[in-house]
PDB file as gemmi writes it, atoms N, CA and C in Angstrom:
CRYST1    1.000    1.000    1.000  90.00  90.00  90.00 P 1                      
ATOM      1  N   UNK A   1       0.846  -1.179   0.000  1.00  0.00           N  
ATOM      2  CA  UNK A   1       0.000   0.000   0.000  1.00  0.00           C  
ATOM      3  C   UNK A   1       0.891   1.241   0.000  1.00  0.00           C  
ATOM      4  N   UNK A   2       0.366   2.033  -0.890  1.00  0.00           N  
ATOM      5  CA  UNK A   2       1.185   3.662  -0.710  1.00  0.00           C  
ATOM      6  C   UNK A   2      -0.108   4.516  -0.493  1.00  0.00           C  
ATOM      7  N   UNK A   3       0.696   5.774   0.178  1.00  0.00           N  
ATOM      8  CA  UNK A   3      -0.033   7.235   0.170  1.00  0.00           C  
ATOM      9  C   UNK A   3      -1.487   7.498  -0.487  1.00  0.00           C  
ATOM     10  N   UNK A   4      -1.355   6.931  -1.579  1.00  0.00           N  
ATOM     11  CA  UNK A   4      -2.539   7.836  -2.549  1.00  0.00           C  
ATOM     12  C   UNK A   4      -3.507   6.269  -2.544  1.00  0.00           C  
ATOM     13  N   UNK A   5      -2.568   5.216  -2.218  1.00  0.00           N  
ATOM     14  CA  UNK A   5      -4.179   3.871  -2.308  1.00  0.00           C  
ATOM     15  C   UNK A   5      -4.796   4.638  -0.573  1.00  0.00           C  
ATOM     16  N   UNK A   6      -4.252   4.516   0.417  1.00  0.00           N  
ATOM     17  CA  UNK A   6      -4.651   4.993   1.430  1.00  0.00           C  
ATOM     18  C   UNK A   6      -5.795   5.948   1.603  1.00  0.00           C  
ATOM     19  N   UNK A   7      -5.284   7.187   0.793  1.00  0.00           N  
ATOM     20  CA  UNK A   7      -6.237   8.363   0.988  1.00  0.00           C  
ATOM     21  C   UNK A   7      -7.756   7.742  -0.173  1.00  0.00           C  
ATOM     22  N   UNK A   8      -6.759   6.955  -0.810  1.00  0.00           N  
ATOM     23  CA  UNK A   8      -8.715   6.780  -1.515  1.00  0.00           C  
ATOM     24  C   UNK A   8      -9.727   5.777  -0.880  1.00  0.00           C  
ATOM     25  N   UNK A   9      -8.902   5.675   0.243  1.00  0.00           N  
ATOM     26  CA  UNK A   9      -9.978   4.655   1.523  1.00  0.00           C  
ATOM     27  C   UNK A   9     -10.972   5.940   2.054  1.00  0.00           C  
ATOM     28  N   UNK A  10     -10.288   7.087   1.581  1.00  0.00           N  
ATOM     29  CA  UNK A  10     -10.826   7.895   2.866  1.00  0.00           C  
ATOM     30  C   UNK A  10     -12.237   8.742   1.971  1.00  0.00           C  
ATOM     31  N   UNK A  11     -12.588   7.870   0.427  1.00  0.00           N  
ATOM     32  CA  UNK A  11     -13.968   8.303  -0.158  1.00  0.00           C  
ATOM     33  C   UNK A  11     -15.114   8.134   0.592  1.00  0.00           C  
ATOM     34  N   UNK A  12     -15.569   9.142   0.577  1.00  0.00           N  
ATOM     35  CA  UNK A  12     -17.189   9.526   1.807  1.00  0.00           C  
ATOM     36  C   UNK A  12     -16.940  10.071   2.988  1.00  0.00           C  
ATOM     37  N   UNK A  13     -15.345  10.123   3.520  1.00  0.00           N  
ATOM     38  CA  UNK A  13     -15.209  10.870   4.577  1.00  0.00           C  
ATOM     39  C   UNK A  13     -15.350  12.536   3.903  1.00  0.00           C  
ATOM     40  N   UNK A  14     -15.653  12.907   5.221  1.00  0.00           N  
ATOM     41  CA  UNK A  14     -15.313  14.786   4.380  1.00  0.00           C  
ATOM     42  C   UNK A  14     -14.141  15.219   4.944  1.00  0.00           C  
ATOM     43  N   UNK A  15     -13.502  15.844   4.011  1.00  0.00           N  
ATOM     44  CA  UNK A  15     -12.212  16.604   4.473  1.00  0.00           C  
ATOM     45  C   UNK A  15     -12.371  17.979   4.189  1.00  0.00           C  
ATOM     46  N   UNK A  16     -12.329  18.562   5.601  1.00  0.00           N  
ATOM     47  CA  UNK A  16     -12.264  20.289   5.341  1.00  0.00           C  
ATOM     48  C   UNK A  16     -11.047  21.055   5.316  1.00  0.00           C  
ATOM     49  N   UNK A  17      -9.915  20.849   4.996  1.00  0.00           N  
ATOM     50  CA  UNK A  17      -8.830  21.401   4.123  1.00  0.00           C  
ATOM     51  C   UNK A  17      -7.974  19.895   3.681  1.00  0.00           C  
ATOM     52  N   UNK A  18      -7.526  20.130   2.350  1.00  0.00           N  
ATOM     53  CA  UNK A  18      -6.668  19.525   1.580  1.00  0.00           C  
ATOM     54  C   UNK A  18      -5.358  20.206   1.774  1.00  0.00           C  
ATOM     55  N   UNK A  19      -4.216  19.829   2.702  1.00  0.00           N  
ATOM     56  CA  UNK A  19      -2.645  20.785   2.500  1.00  0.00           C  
ATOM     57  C   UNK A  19      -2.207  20.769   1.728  1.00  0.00           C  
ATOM     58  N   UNK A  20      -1.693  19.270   1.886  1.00  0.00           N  
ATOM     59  CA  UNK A  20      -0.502  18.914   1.284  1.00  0.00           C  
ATOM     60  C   UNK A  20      -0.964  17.514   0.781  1.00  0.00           C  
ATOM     61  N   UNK A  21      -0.218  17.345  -0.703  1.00  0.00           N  
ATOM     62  CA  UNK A  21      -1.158  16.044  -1.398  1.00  0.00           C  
ATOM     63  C   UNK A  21      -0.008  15.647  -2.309  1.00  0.00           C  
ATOM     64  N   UNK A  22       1.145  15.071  -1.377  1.00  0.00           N  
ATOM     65  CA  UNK A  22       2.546  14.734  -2.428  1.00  0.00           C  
ATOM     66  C   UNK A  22       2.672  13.100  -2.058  1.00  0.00           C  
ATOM     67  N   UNK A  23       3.330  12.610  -2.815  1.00  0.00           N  
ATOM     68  CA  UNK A  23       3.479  11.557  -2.996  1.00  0.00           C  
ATOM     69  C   UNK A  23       3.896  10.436  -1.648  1.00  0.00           C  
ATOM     70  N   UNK A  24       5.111  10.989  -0.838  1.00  0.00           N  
ATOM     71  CA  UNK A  24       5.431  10.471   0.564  1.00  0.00           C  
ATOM     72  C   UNK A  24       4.794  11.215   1.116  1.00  0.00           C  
ATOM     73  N   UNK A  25       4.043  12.291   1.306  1.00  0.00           N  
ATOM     74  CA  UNK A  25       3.548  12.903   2.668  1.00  0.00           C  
ATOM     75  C   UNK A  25       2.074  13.584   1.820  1.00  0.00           C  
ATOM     76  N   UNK A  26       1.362  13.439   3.004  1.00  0.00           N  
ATOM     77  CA  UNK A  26      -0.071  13.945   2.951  1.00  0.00           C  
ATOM     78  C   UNK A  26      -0.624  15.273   4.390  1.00  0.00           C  
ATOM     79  N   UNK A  27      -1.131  15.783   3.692  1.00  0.00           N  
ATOM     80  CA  UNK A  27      -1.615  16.706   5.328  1.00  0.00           C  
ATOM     81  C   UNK A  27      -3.529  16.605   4.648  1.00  0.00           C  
ATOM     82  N   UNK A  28      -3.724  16.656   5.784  1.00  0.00           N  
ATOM     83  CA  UNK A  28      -5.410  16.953   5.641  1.00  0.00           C  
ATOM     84  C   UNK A  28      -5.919  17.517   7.291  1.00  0.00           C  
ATOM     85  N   UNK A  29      -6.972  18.293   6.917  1.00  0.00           N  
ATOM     86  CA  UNK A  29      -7.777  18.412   8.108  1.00  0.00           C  
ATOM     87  C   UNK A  29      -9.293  18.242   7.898  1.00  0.00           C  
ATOM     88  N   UNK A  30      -9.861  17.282   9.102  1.00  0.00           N  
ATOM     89  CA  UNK A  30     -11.693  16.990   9.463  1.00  0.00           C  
ATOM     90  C   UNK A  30     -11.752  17.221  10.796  1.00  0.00           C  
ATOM     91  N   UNK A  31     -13.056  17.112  10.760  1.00  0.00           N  
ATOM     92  CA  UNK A  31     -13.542  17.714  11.741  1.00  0.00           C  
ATOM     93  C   UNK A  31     -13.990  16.513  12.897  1.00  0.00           C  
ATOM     94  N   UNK A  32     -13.295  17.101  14.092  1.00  0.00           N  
ATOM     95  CA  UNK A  32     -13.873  16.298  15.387  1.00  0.00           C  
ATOM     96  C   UNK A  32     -14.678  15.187  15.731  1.00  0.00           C  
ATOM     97  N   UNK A  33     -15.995  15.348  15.041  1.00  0.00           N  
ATOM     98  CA  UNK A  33     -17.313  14.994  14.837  1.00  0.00           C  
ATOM     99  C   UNK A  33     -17.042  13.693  14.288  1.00  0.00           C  
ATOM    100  N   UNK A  34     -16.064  13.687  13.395  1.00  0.00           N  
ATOM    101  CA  UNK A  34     -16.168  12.449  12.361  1.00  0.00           C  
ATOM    102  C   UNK A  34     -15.320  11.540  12.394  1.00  0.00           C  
ATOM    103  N   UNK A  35     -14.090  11.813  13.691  1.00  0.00           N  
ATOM    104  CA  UNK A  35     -13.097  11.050  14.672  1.00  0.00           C  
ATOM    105  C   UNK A  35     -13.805   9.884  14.164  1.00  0.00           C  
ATOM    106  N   UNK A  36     -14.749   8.827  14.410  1.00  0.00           N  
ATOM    107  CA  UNK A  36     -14.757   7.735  14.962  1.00  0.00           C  
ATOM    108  C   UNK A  36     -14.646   7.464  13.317  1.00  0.00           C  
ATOM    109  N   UNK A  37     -15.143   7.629  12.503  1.00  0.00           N  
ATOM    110  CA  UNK A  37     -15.172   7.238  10.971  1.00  0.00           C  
ATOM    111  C   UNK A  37     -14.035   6.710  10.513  1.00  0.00           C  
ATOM    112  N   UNK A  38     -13.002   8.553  10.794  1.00  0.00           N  
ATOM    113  CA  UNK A  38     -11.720   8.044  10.629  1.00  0.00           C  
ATOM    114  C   UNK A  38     -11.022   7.230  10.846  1.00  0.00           C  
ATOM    115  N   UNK A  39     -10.405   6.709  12.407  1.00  0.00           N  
ATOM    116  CA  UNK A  39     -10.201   6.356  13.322  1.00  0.00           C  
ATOM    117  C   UNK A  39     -10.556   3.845  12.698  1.00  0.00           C  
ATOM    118  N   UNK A  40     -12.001   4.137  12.131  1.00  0.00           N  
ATOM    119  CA  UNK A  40     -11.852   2.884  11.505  1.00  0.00           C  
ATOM    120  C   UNK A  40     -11.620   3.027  10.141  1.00  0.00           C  
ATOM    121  N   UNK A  41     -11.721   3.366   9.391  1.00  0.00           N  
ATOM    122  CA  UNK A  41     -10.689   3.457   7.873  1.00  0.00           C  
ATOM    123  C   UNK A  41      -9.457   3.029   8.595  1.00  0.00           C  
ATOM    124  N   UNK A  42      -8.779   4.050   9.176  1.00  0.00           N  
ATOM    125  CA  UNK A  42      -7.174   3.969   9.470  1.00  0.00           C  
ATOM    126  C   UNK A  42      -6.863   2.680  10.360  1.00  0.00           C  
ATOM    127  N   UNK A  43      -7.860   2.236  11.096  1.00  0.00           N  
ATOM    128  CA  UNK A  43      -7.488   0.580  11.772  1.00  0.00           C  
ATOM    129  C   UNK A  43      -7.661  -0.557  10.477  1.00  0.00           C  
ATOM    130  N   UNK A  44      -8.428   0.010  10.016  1.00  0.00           N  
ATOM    131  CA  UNK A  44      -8.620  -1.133   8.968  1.00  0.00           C  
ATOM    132  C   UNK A  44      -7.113  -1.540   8.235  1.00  0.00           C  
ATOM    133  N   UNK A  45      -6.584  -0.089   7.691  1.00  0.00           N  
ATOM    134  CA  UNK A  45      -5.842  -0.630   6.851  1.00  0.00           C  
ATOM    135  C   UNK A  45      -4.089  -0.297   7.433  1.00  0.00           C  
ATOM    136  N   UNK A  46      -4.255   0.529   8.524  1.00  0.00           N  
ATOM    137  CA  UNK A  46      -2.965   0.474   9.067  1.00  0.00           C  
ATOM    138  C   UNK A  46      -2.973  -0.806  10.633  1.00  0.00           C  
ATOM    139  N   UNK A  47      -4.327  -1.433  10.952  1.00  0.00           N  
ATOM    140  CA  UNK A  47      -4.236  -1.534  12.366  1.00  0.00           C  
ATOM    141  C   UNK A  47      -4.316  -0.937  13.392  1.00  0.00           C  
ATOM    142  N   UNK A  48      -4.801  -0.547  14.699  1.00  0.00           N  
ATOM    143  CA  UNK A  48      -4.941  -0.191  15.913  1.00  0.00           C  
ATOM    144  C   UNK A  48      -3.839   0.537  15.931  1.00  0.00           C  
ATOM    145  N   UNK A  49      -4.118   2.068  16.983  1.00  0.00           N  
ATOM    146  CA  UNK A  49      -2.656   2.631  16.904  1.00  0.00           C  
ATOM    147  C   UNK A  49      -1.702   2.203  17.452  1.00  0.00           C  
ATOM    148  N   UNK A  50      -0.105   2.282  17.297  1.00  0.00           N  
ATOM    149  CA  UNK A  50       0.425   1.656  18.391  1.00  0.00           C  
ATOM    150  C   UNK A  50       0.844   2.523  19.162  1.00  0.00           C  
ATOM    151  N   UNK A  51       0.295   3.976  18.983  1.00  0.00           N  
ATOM    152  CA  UNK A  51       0.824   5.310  20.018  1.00  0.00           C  
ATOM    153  C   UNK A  51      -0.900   6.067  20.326  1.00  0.00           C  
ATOM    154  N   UNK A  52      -1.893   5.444  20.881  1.00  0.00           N  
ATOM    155  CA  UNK A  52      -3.138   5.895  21.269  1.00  0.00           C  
ATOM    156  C   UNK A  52      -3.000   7.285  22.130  1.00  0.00           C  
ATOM    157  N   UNK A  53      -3.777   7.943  22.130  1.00  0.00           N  
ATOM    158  CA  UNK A  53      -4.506   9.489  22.807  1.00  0.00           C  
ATOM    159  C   UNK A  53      -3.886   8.958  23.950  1.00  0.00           C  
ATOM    160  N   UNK A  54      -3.230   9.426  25.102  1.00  0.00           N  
ATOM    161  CA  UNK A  54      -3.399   9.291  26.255  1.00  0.00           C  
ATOM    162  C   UNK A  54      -1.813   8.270  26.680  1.00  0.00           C  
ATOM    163  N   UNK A  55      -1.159   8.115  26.027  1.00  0.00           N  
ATOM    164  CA  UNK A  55      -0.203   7.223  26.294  1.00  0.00           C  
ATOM    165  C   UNK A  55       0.881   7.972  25.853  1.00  0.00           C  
ATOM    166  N   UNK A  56       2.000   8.281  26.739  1.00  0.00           N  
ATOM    167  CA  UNK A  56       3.300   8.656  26.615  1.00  0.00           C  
ATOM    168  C   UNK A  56       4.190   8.214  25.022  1.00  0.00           C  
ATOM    169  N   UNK A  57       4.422   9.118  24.153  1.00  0.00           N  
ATOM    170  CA  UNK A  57       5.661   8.573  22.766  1.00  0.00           C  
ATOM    171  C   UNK A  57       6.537   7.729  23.292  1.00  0.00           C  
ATOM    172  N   UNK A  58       7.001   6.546  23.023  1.00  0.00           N  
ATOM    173  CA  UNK A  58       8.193   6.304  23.552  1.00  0.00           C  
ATOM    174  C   UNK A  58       9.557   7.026  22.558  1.00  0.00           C  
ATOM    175  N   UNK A  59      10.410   6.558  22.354  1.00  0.00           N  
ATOM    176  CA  UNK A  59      11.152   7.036  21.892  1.00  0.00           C  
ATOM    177  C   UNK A  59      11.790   6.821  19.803  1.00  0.00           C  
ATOM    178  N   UNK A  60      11.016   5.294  19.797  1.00  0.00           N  
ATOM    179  CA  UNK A  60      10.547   4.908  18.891  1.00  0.00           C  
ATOM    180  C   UNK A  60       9.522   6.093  18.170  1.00  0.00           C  
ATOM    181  N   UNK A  61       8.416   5.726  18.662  1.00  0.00           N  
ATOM    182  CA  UNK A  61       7.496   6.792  18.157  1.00  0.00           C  
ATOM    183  C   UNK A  61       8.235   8.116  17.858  1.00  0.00           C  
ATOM    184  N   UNK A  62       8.754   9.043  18.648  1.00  0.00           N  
ATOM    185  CA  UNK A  62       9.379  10.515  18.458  1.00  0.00           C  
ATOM    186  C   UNK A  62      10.152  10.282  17.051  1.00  0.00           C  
ATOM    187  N   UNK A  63      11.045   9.199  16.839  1.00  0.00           N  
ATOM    188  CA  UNK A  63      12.218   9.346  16.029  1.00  0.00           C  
ATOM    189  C   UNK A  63      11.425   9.206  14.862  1.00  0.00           C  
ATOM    190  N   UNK A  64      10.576   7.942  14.677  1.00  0.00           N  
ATOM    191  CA  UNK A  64       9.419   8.079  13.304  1.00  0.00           C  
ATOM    192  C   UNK A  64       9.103   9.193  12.638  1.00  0.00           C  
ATOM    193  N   UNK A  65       8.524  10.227  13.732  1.00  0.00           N  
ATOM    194  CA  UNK A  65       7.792  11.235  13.543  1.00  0.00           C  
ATOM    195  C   UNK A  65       8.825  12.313  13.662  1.00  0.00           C  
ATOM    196  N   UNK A  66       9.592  12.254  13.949  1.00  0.00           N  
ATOM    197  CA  UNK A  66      10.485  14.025  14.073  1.00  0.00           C  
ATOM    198  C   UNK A  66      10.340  15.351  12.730  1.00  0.00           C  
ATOM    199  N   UNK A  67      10.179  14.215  11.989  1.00  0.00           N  
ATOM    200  CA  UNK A  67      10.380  15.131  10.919  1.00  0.00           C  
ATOM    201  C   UNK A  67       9.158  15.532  10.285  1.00  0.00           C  
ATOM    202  N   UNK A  68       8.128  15.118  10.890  1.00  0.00           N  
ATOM    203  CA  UNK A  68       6.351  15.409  10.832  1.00  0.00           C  
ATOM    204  C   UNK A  68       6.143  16.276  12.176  1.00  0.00           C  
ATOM    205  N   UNK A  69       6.785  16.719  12.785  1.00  0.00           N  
ATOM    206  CA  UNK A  69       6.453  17.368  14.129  1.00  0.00           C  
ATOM    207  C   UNK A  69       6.329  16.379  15.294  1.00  0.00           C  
ATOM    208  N   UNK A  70       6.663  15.930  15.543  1.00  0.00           N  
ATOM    209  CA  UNK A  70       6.915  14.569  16.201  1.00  0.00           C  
ATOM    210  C   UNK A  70       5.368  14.272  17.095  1.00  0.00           C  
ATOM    211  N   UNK A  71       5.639  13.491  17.653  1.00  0.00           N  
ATOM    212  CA  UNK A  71       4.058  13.166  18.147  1.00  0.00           C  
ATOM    213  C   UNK A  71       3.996  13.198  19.799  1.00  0.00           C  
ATOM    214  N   UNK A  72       2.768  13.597  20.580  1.00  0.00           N  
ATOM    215  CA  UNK A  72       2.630  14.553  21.495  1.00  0.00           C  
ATOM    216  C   UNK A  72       1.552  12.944  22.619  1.00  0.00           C  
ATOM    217  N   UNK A  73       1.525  13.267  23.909  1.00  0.00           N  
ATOM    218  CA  UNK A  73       0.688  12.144  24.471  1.00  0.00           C  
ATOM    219  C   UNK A  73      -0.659  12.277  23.497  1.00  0.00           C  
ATOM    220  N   UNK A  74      -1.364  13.954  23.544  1.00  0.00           N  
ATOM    221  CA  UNK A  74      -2.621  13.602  23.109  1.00  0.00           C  
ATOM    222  C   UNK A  74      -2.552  13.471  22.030  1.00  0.00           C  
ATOM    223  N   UNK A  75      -1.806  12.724  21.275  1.00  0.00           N  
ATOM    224  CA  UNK A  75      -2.257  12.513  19.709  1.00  0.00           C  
ATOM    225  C   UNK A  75      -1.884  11.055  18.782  1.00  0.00           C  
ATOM    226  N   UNK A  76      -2.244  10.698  18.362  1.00  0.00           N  
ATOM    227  CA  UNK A  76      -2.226   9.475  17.837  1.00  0.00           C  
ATOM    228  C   UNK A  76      -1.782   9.036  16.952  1.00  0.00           C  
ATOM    229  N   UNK A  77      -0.831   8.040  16.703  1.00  0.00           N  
ATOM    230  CA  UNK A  77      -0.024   7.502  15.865  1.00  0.00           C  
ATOM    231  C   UNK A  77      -0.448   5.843  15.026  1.00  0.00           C  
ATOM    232  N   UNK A  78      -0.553   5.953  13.889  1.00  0.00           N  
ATOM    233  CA  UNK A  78      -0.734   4.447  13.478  1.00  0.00           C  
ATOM    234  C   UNK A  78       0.837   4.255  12.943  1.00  0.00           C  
ATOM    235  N   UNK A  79       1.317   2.853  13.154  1.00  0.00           N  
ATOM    236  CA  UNK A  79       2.149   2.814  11.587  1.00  0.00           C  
ATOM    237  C   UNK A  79       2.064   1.335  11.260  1.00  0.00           C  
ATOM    238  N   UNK A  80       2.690   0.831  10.292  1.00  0.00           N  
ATOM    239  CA  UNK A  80       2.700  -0.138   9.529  1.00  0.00           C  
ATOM    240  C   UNK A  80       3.995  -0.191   8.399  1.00  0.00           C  
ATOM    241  N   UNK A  81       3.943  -1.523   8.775  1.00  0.00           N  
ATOM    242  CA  UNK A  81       5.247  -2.024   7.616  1.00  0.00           C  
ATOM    243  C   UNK A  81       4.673  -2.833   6.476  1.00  0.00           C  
ATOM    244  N   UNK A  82       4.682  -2.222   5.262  1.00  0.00           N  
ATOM    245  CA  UNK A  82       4.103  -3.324   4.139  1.00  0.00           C  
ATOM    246  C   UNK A  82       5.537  -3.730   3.184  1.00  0.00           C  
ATOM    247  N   UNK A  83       5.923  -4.383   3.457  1.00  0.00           N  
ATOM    248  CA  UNK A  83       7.087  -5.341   2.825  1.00  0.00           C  
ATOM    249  C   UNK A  83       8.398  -4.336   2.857  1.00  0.00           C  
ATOM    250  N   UNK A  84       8.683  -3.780   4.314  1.00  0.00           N  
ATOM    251  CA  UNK A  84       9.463  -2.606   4.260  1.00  0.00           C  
ATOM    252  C   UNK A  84       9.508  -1.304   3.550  1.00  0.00           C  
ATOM    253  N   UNK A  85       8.156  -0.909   3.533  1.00  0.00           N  
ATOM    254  CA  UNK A  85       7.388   0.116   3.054  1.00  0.00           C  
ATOM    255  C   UNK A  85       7.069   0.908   4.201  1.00  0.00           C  
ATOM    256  N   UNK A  86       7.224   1.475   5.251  1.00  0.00           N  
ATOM    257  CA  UNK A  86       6.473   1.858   6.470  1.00  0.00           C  
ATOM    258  C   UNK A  86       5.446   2.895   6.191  1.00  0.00           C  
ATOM    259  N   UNK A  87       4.692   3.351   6.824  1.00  0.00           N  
ATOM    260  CA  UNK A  87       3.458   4.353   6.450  1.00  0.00           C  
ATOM    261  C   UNK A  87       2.755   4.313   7.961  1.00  0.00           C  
ATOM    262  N   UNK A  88       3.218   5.991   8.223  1.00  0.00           N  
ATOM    263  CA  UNK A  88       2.545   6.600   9.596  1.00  0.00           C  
ATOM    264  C   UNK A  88       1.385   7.341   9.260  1.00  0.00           C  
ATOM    265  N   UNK A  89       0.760   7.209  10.393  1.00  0.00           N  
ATOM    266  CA  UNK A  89      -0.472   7.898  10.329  1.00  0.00           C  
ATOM    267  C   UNK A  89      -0.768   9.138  11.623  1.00  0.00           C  
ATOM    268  N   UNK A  90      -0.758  10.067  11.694  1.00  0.00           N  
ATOM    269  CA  UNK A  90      -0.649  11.077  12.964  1.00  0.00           C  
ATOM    270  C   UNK A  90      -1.950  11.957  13.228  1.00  0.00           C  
ATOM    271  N   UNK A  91      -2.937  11.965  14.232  1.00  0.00           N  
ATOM    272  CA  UNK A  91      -4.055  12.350  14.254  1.00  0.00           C  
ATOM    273  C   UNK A  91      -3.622  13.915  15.323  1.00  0.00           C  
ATOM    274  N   UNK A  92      -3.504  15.102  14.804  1.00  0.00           N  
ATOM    275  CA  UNK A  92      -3.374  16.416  15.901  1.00  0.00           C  
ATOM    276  C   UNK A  92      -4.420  16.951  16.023  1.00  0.00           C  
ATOM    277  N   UNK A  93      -5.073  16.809  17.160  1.00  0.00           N  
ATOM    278  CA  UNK A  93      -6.199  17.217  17.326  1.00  0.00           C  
ATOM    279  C   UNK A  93      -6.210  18.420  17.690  1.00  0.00           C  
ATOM    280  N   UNK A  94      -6.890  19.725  17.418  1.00  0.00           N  
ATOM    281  CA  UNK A  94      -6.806  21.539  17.489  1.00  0.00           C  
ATOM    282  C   UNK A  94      -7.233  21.466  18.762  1.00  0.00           C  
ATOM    283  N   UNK A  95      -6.492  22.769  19.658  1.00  0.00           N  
ATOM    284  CA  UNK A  95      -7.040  23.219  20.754  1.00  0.00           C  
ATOM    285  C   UNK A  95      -8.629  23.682  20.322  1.00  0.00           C  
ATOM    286  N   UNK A  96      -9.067  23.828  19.438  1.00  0.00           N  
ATOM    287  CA  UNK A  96     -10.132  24.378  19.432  1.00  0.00           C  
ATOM    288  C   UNK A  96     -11.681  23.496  19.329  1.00  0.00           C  
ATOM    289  N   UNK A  97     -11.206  22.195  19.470  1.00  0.00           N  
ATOM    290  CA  UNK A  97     -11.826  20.651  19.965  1.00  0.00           C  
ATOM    291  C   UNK A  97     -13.058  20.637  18.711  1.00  0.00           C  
ATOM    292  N   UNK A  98     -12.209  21.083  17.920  1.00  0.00           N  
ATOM    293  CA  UNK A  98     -13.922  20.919  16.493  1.00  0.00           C  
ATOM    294  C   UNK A  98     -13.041  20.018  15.624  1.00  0.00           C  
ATOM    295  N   UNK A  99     -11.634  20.281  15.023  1.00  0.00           N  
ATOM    296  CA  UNK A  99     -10.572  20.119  14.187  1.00  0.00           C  
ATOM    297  C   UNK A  99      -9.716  19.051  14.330  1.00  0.00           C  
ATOM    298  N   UNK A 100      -9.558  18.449  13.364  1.00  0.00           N  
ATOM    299  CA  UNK A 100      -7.890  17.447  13.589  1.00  0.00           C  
ATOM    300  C   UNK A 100      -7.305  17.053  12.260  1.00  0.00           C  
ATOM    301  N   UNK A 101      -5.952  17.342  12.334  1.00  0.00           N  
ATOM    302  CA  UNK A 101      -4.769  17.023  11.308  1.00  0.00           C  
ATOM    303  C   UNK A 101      -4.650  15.702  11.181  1.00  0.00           C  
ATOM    304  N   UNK A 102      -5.011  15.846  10.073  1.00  0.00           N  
ATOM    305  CA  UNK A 102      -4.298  14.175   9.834  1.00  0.00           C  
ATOM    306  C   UNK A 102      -3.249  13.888   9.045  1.00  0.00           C  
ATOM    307  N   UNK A 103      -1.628  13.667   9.365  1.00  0.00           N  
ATOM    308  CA  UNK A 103      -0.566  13.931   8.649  1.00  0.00           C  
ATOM    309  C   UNK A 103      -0.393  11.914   8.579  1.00  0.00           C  
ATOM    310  N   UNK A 104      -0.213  11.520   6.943  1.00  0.00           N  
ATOM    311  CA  UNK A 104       0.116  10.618   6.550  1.00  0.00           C  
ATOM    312  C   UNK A 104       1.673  10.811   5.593  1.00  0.00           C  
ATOM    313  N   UNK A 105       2.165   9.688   6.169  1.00  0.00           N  
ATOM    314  CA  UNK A 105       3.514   9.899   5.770  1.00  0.00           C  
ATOM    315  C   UNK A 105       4.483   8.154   5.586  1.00  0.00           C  
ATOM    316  N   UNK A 106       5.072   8.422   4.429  1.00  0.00           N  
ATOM    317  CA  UNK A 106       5.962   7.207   3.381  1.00  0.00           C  
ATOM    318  C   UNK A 106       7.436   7.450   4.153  1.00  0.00           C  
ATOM    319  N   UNK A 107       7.621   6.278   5.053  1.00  0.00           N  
ATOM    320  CA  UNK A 107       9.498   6.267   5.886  1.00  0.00           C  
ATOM    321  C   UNK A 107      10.248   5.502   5.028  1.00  0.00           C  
TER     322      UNK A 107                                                      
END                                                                             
């Protein structure tokens, strides 16, 4: 699986900004509301996170992500290895509790 099979899992979700739409890296933002939608698309095809809301980065996690803004307790990380292909998934949810980033990214 790459980047762009991924995001076309994400037909019928709504996305209220499109960022960034390149080949290793993706940015998008939806809205709060529609968390749980997301949340199974992205188990489906990456698996359960292995860095959930509420659980400390270990150090693993940080180094993945450094170069995506690295990843924070409240925010959520999928990743996956497809035949040494890796592909993260990073959920930043806005202080403003309506919003969340969803940064997908090719290691």
């Amino acid at each position: 699986m790459n980047l762009n099979e991924l995001k076309s899992l994400f037909k019928g979700l709504t996305i209220s900004e499109d960022r960034v739409d390149e080949e290793s890296y993706k940015e998008m933002v939806f809205l709060f509301s529609d968390l749980e939608k997301w949340n199974k698309v992205l188990t489906s095809a990456l698996n359960p996170p292995v860095k959930p809301v509420g659980m400390k980065p270990d150090k693993e996690h940080v180094k993945a992500t450094e170069e995506y803004g690295a990843i924070r307790e409240n925010q959520t990380l999928y990743k996956k290895d497809f035949a040494g292909q890796v592909i993260i998934a990073m959920l930043w949810p806005w202080s403003d509790g309506a919003h969340i980033t969803l940064k997908l990214a090719q290691l």
